[in-house]
C-alpha positions as CSV (number, residue, x, y, z in Angstrom):
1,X,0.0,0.0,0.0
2,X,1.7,3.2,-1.0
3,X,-0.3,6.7,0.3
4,X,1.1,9.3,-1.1
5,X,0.0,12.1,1.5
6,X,-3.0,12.1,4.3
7,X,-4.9,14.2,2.1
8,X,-6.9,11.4,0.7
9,X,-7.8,11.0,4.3
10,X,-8.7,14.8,4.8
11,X,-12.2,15.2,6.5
12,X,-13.1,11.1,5.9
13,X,-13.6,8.9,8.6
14,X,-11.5,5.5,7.9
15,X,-12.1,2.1,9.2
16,X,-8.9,0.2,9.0
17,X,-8.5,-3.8,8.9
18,X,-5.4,-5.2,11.3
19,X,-5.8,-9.0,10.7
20,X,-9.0,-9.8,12.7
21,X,-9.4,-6.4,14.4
22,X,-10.7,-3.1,13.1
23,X,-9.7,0.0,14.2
24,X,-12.2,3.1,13.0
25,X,-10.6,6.9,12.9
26,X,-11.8,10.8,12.4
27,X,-9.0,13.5,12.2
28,X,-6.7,11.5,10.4
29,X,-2.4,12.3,10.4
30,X,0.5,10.0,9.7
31,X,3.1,10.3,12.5
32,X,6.9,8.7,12.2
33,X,6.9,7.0,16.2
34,X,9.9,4.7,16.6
35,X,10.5,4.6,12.9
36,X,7.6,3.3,11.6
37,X,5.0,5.4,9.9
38,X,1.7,5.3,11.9
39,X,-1.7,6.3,11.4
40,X,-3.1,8.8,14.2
41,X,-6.4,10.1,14.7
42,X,-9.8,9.9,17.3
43,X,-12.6,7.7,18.0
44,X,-15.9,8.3,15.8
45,X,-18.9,8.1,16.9
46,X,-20.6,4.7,17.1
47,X,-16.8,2.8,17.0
48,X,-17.0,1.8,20.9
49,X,-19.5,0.4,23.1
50,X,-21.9,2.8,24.6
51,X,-19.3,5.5,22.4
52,X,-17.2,5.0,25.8
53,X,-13.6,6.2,23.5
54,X,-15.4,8.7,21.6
55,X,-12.9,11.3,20.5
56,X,-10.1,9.6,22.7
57,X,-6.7,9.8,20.4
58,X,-5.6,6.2,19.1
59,X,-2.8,5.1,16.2
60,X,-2.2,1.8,14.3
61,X,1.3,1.3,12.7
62,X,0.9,1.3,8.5
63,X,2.4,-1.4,7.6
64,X,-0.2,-3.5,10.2
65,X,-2.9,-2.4,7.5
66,X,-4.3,-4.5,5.3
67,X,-7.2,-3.0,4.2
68,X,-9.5,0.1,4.9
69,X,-13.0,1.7,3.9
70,X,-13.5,5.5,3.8
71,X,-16.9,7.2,4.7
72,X,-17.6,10.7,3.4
73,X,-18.6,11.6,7.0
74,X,-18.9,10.5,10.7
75,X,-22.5,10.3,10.1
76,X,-22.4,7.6,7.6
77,X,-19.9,5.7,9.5
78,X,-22.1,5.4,12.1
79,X,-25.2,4.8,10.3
80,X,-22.8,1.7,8.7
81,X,-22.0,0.5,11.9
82,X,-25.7,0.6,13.3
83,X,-27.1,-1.4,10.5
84,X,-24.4,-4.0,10.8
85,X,-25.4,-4.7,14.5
86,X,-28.7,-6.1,13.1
């Protein structure tokens, strides 16, 4: 996977696939931490039980990515994520 700048990013909010785990995100930056490029952003809403890490701050490392869908807002994410619990 080869991103050539947050900007595609800009505004969306992103779920991203780790293996088994998923790992939504709003306010999206890529941050060098330890040498690795990582993907830093905050909580949407509807991403956490009862929205209990809403807008807490959370990162995954790139290269632990293997897949991601973008939503055009919060609002659809969330609407997503409500009609999967069905």
């Amino acid at each position: 996977m080869n991103i050539k700048s947050e900007i595609t990013f800009e505004g969306k909010v992103v779920s991203f696939s780790c293996g088994e785990d998923t790992l939504a995100m709003k306010s999206i930056t890529f941050e060098m931490i330890e040498g690795k490029k990582c993907v830093i952003g905050k909580i949407p809403l509807s991403a956490t039980t009862d929205d209990l890490a809403f807008n807490k701050v959370c990162g995954v490392s790139w290269d632990s990515v293997t897949d991601f869908i973008v939503f055009d807002t919060e609002q659809e994410y969330s609407n997503w994520i409500e009609a999967s619990d069905i």
